[in-house]
C-alpha positions in Angstrom: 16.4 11.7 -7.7 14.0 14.2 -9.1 10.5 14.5 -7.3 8.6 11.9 -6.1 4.8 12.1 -5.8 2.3 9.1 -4.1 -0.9 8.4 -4.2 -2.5 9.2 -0.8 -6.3 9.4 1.2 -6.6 10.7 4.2 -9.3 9.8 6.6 -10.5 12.4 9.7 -14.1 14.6 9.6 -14.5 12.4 6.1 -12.3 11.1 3.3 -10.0 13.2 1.1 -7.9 11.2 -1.8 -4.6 13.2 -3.6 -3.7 11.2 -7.0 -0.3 12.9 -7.1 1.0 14.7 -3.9 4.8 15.5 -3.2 7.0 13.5 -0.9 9.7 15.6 0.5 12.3 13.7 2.4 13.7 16.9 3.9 10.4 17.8 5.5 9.4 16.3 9.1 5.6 16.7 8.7 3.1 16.5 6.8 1.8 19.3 5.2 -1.5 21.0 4.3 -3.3 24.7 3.3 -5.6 25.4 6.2 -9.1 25.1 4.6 -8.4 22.0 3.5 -7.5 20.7 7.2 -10.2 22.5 8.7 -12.9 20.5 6.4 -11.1 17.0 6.4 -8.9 16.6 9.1 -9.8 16.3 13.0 -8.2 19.9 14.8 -6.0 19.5 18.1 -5.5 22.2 20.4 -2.0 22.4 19.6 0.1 25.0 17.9 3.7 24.9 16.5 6.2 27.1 14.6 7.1 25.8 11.7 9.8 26.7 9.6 9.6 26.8 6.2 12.2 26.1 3.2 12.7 29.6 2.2 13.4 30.6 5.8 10.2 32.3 7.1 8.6 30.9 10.4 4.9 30.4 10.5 2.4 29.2 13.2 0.8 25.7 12.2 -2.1 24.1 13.7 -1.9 20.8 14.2 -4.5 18.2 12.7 -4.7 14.3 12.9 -6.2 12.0 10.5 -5.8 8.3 9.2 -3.4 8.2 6.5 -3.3 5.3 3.7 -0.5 5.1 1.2 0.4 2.1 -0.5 -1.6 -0.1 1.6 -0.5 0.9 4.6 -2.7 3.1 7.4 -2.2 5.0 10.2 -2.5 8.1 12.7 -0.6 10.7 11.2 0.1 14.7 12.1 -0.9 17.5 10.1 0.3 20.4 10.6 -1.6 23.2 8.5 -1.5 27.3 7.8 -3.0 29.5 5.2 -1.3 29.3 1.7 0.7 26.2 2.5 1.7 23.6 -0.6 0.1 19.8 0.5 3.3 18.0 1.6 3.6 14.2 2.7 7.1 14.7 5.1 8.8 11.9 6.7 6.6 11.4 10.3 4.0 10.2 7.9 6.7 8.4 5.9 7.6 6.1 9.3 4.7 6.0 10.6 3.3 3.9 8.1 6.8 2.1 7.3 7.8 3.8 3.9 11.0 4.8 2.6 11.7 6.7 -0.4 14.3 4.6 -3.0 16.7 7.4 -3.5 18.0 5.5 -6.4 14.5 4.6 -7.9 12.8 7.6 -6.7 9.7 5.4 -5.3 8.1 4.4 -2.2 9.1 0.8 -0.6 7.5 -0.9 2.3 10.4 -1.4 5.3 9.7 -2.9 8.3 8.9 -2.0 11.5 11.2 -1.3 14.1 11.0 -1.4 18.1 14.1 -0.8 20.0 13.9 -1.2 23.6 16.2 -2.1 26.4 
């Protein structure tokens, strides 16, 4: 499939746009280097490990913001550390109702889904 990449803004402390930032379908959340969540993003108290692809375990913070891609919006979690490569994972992927094509390669709009009994 190759990599995918989306245009994305994210809204928290103020507005911060990416014209090209990765999608990675294997990753659970998004994804960004510290400074850049501590200037845009609005800081929880919360902590978490996070693992990364190469095996090492880091401690995140975690951020929230507004996130718009493809004309959809919505709360999103950040998680953040030093160093860290800006990552859209799949939380942000469902929470706005996007899936990535994995014969196309690009982002669709699916629908929402609420199961409950």
């Amino acid at each position: 499939m190759g990599h995918v990449f989306v245009k994305a803004r994210f809204r928290g402390k103020d507005v911060i746009e990416f014209e090209q930032i990765l999608v990675d379908t294997g990753a659970l959340f998004t994804v960004m280097p510290l400074e850049i969540a501590e200037n845009h993003f609005i800081e929880t108290p919360f902590e978490a490990d996070l693992r990364l692809g190469d095996g090492r375990i880091v401690k995140a913070k975690v951020f929230v913001a507004e996130c718009e891609i493809e004309d959809r919006r919505g709360p999103v979690r950040i998680l953040a550390f030093k160093g860290a490569t800006p990552v859209i994972g799949v939380d942000t992927l469902e929470t706005l109702g996007l899936r990535v094509d994995p014969v196309t390669g690009r982002i669709e709009k699916t629908e929402y889904y609420m199961l409950y009994i």
